[in-house]
C-alpha positions as CSV (number, residue, x, y, z in Angstrom):
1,X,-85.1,21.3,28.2
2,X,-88.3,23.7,28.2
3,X,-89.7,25.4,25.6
4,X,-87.6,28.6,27.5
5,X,-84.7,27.9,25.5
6,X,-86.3,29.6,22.8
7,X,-87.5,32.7,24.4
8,X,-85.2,35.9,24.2
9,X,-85.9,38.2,26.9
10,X,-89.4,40.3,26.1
11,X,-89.0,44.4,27.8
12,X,-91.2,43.3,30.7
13,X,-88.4,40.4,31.4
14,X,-85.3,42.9,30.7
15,X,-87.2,45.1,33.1
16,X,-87.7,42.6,36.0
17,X,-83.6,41.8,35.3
18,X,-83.0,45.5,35.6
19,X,-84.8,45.8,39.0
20,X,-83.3,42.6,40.2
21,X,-79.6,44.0,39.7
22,X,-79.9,47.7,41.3
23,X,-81.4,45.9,44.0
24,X,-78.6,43.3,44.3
25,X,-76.4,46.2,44.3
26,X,-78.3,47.8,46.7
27,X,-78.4,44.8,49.4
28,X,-74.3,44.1,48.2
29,X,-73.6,48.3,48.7
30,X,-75.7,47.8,52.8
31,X,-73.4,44.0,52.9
32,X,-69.8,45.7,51.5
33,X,-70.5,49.0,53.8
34,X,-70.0,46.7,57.1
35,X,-66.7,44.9,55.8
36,X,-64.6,47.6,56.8
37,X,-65.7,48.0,60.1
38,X,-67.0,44.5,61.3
39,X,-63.4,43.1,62.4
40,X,-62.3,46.8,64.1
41,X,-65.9,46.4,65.7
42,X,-65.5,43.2,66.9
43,X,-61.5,44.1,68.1
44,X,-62.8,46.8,70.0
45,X,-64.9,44.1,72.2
46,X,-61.8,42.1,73.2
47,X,-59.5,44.4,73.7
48,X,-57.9,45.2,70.6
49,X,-56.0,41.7,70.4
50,X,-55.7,41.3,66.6
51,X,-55.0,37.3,67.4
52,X,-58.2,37.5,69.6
53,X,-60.4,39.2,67.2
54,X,-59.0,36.7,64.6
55,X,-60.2,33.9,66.2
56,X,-63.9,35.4,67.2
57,X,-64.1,37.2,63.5
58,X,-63.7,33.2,62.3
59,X,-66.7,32.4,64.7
60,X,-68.5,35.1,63.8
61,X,-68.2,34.0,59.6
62,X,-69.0,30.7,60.4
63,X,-72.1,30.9,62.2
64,X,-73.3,33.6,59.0
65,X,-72.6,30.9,56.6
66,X,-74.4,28.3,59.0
67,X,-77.5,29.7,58.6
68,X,-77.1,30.2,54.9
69,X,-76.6,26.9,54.9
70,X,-79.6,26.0,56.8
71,X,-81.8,29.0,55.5
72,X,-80.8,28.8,51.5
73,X,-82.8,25.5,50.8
74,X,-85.7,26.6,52.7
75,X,-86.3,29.9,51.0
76,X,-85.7,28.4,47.7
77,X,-88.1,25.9,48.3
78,X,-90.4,28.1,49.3
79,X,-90.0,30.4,46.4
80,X,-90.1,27.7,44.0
81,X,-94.2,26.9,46.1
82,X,-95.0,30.7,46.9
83,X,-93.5,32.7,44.0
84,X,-89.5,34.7,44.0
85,X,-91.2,38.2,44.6
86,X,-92.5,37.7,48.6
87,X,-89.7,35.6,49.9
88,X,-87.7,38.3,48.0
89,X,-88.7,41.2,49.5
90,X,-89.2,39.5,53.2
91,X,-85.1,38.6,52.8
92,X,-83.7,42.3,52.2
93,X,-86.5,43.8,55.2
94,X,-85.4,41.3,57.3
95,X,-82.0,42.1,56.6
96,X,-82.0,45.4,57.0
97,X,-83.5,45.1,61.0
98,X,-80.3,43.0,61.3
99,X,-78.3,46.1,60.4
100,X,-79.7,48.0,62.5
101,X,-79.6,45.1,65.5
102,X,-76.1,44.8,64.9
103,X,-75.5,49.2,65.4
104,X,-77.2,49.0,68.9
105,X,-75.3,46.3,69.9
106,X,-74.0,46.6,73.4
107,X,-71.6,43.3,73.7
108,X,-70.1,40.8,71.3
109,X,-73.3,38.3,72.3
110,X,-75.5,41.5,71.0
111,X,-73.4,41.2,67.7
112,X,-73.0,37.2,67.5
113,X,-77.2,37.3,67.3
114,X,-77.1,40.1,64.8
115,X,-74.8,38.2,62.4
116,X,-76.6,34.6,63.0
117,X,-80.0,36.4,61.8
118,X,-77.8,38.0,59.2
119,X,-76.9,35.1,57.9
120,X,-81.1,33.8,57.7
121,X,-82.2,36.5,56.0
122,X,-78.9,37.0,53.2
123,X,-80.1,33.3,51.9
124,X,-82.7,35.3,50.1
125,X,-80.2,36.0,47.7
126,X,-80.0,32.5,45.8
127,X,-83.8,33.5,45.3
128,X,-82.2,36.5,43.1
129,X,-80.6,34.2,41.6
130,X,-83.8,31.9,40.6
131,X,-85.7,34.9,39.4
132,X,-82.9,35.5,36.9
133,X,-83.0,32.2,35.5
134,X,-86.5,32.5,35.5
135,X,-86.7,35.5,33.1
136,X,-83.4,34.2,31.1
137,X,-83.2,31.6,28.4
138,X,-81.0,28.9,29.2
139,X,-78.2,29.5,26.7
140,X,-77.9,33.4,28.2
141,X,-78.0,32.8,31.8
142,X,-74.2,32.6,31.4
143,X,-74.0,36.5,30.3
144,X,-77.3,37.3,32.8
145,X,-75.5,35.2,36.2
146,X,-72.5,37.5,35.2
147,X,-75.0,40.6,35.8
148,X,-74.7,39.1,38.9
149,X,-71.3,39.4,39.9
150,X,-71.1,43.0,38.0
151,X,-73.6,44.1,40.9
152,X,-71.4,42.7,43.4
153,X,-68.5,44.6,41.9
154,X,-70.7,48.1,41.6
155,X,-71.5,46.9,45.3
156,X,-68.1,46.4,46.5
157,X,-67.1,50.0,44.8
158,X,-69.8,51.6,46.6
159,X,-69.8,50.2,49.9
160,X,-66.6,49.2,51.4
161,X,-65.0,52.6,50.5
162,X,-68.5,54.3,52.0
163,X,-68.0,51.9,55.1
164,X,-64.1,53.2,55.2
165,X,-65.1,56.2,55.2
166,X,-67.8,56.3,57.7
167,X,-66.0,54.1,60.0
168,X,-63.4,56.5,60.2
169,X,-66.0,58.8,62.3
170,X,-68.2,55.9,63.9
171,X,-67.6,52.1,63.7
172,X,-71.3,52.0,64.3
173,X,-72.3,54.3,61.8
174,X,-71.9,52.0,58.7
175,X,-74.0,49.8,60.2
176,X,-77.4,52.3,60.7
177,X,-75.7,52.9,57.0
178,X,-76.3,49.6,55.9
179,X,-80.0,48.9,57.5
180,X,-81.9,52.3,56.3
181,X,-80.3,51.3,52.6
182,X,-82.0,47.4,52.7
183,X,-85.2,49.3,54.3
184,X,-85.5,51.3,51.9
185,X,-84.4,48.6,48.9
186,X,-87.7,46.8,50.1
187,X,-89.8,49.3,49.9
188,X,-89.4,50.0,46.3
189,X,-89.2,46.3,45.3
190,X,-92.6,46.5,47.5
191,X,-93.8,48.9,44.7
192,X,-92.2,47.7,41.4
193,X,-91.0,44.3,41.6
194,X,-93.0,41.8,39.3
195,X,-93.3,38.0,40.3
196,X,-91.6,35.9,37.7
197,X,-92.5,32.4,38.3
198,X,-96.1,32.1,37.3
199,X,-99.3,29.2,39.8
200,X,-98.5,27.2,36.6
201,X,-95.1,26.5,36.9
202,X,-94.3,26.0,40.8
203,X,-93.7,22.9,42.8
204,X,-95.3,21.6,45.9
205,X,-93.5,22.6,48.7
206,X,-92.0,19.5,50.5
207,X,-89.8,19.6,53.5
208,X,-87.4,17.1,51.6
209,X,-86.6,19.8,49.5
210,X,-86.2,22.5,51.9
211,X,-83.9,21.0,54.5
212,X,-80.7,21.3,53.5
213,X,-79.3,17.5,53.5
214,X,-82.9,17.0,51.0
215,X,-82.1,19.7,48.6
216,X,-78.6,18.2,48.3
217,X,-79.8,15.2,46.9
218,X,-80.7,17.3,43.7
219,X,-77.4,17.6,43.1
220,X,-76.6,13.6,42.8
221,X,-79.5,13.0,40.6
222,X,-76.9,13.7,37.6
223,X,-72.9,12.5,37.3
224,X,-71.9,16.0,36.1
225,X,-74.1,17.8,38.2
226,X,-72.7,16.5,41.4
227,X,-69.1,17.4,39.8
228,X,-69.7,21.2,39.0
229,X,-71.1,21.2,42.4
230,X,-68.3,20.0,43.9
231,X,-66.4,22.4,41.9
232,X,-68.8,25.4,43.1
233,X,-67.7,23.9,46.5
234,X,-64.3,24.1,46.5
235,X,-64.5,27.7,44.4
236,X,-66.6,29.3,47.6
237,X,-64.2,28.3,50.2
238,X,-61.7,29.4,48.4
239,X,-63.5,32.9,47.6
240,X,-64.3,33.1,51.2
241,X,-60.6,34.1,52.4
242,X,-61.3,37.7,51.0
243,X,-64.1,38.0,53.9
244,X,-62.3,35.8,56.4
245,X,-58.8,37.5,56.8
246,X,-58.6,40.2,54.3
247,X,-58.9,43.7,56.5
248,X,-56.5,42.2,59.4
249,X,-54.0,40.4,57.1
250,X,-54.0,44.2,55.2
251,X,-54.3,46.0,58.6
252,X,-50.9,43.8,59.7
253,X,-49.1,43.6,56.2
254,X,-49.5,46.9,54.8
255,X,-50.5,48.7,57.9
256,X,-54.0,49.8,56.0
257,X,-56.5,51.4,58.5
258,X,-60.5,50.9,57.4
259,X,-60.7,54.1,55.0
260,X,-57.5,52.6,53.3
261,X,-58.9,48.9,53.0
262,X,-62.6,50.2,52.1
263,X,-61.1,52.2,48.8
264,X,-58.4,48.7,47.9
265,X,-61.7,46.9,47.8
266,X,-63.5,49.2,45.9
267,X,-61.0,49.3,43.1
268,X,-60.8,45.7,43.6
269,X,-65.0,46.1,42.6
270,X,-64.4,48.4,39.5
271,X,-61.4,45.5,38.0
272,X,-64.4,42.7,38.9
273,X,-67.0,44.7,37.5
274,X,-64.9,44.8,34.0
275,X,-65.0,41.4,33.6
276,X,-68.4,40.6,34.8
277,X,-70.1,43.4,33.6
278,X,-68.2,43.3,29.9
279,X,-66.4,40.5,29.6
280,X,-68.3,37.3,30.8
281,X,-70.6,37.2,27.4
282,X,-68.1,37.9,24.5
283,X,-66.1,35.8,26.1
284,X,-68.9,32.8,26.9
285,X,-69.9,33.1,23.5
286,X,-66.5,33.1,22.1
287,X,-65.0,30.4,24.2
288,X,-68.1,28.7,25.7
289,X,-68.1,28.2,29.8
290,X,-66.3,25.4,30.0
291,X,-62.9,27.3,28.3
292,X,-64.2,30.4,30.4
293,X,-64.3,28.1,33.9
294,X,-60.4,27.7,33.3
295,X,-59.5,30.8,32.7
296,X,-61.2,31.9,35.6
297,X,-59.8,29.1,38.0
298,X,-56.1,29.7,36.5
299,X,-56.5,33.5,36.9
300,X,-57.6,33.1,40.8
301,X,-55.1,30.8,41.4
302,X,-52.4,32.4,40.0
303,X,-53.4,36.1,41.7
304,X,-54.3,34.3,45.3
305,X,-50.4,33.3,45.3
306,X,-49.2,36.3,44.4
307,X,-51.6,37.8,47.4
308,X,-49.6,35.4,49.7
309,X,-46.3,36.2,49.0
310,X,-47.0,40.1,48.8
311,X,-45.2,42.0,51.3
312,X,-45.9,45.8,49.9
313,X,-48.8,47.7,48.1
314,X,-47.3,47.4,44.5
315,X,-47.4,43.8,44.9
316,X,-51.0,43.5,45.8
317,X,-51.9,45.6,43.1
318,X,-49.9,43.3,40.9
319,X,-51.8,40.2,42.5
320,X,-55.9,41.9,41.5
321,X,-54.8,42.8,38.0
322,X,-54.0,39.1,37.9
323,X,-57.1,37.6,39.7
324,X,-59.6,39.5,37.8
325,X,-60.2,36.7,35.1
326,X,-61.2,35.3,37.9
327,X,-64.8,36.8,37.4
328,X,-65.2,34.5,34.8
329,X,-65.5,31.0,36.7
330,X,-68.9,31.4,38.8
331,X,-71.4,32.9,36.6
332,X,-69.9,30.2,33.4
333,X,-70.4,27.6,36.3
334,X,-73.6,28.9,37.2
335,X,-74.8,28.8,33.3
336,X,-74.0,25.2,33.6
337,X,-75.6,24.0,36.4
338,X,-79.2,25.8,35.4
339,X,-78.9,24.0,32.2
340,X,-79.5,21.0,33.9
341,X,-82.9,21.4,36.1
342,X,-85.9,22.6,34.8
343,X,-88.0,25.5,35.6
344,X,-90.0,24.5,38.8
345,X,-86.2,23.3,40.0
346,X,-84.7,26.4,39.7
347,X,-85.4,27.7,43.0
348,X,-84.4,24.5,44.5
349,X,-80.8,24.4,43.0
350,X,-80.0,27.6,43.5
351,X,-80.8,27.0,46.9
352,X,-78.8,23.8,46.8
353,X,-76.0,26.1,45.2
354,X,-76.4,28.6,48.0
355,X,-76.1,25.5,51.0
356,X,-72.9,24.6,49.2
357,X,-71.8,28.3,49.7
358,X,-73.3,27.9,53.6
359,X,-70.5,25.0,53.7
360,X,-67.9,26.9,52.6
361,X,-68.4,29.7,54.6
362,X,-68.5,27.1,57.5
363,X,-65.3,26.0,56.3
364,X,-63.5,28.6,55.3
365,X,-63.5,31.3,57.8
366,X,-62.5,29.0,60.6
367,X,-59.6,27.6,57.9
368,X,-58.3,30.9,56.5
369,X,-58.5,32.9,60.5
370,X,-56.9,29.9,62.1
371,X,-54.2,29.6,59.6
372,X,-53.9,33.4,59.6
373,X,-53.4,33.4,63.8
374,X,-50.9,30.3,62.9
375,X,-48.5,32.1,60.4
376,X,-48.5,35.7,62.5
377,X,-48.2,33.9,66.1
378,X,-45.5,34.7,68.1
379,X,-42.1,32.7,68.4
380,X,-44.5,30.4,66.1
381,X,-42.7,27.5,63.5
382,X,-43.5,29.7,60.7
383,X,-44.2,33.8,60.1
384,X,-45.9,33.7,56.7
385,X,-48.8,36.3,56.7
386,X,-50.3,35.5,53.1
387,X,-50.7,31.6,54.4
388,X,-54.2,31.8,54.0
389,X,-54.3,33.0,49.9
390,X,-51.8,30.3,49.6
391,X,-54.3,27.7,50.4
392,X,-57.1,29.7,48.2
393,X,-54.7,29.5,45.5
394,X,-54.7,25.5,45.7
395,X,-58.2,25.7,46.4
396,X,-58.9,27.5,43.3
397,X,-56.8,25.0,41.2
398,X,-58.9,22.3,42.6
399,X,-61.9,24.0,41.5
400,X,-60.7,24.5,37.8
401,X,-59.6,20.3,37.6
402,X,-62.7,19.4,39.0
403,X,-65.2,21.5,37.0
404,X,-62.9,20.7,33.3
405,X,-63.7,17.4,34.7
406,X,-67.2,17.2,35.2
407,X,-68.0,19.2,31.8
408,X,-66.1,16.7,29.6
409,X,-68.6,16.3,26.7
410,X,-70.0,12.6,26.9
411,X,-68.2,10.2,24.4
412,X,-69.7,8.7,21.9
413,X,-72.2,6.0,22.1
């Protein structure tokens, strides 16, 4: 690699980390406050038809992961020519207008064009992620990627019980909610936020790297490269049921209303949290990622089947003490794949990483909602409510094989 790998991060890089997780939690606290609220919000436009608002909720989470999809590469190319810090603070601005868009929306079109620039501007956060590798030595992005998904957890504490609870008085509300706190997010990064890729160090910015078919081709340019990606694949649409059918298969299972799902997800936050925030880097350095990949993968499969054949609270709760190894598989996957791109690359596989997640959330919502209206349907073949975590469970699995796979040191020459 780079002479990185022997760096250990200076106060000015631990700083630059700091800022970059409170504002991750920040943007996740203005994302997590909508998840309540988003699927009544949409119900309300047709009707209150829970089938109905299924099957538009699906649309609606595939076109967002569309434009991640197309957006990711793009910004990460253009981070990796311009610098992390402007495309940075452009994403969480332009964000936060789509917030406020989405509150003043007067139809379901209104909200359809909210979400699709939604989706554009929340590719900024594979950015995030290059500006951590940046500042990281390669053998700690591991621990740093698992900063990561600790903000996502503080996020997730924070915002879906504050969107529970503010959608209880307005469905709207959360949304003007959300908006004012990305606003405001880019304003202090505006103020504070150092640039972490220094004129020396960044690539020419080539529109065969920012389109997203281009910046896939990155990925095949190494045999277990291409494997972890596929396993990063398979892990995102699998993560994706939580945000595809969770609040209406809670809503119609165990008759939760949005203040009831907001506070289930923000314990779910505090468990995820735990193991990101204090358990990913003993445990790394312990095990190593590859051991901590499978003990991720099995944890999520194991606590996405017990999600699917829950029929009461106690056992749910059984199923996310389960699944919270699960915490473990994306930042150890994430360590790996850094490792193998050097520093003017970073931006463009993170924002190969994030297309992969613009795939799955292509795929999944449009999987886990269909399967969802399937299983509760009417006089249908089969009533089977948790249908959707079932096929996240097998998804997970996948992921685990695939990634133990791809990681097998190289034999001996």
């Amino acid at each position: 690699m780079t002479a990185d790998a022997s760096l250990d991060l200076s106060p000015p890089r631990r700083a630059a980390l700091a800022f970059i997780f409170v504002s991750l939690i920040l943007d996740i606290v203005a994302f997590g406050i909508v998840i309540p609220v988003l699927p009544q919000l949409i119900k309300g436009f047709v009707g209150g038809d829970t089938q109905q608002a299924a099957h538009w909720y699906g649309i609606f989470g595939t076109t967002w992961a569309a434009m991640q999809f197309l957006c990711s590469p793009l910004l990460g190319a253009l981070s990796d020519r311009f610098g992390r810090r402007p495309v940075l603070l452009l994403s969480i601005a332009g964000l936060g207008l789509d917030y406020l868009l989405m509150a003043l929306a007067p139809s379901l079109t209104w909200l359809f064009i909210g979400r699709v620039l939604s989706g554009m501007t929340a590719a900024g956060f594979a950015t995030a992620t290059a500006y951590i590798a940046d500042v990281t030595p390669p053998e700690r992005r591991a621990a740093s990627f698992g900063l990561v998904g600790a903000a996502w957890g503080f996020g997730f504490i924070i915002g879906p019980a504050l969107g529970g609870i503010l959608g209880a008085t307005n469905p709207r509300l959360p949304f003007f909610v959300a908006g004012g706190i990305a606003l405001l997010n880019a304003c202090y990064g505006l103020f504070v936020l150092p640039e972490s890729l220094p004129p020396e160090r960044r690539a020419p910015f080539r529109w065969s790297r920012a389109n997203p078919l281009g910046s896939l081709t990155l990925l095949r340019a190494h045999r277990e490269l291409l494997g972890l990606a596929s396993a990063s694949l398979l892990y995102a649409i699998g993560h994706t049921v939580f945000s595809s059918v969770f609040v209406l298969w809670a809503g119609y299972t165990l008759a939760w209303d949005a203040r009831r799902v907001g506070y289930a997800l923000a314990m779910v936050g505090v468990l995820n949290v735990v193991v990101q925030g204090g358990i990913v880097r003993p445990l790394v350095q312990r095990l190593g990622e590859r051991r901590a990949i499978a003990i991720g993968a099995t944890a999520g499969a194991a606590g996405f089947f017990l999600y699917g054949v829950a029929s009461n609270e106690l056992a749910f709760w059984l199923g996310a003490l389960v699944y919270c190894p699960a915490g473990l598989f994306n930042p150890s996957l994430l360590g790996l794949i850094s490792r193998r791109v050097g520093p003017s690359e970073q931006g463009q596989v993170q924002g190969a990483n994030s297309s992969l997640t613009g795939i799955a959330g292509m795929i999944g919502p449009a999987l886990f909602t269909a399967s969802f209206s399937f299983a509760i349907a009417p006089g249908g073949t089969m009533h089977l409510p948790g249908l959707p975590f079932l096929l996240a469970a097998a998804l997970f699995g996948a992921a685990g094989l695939t990634a133990w796979r791809a990681s097998r040191p190289a034999a001996p020459a």
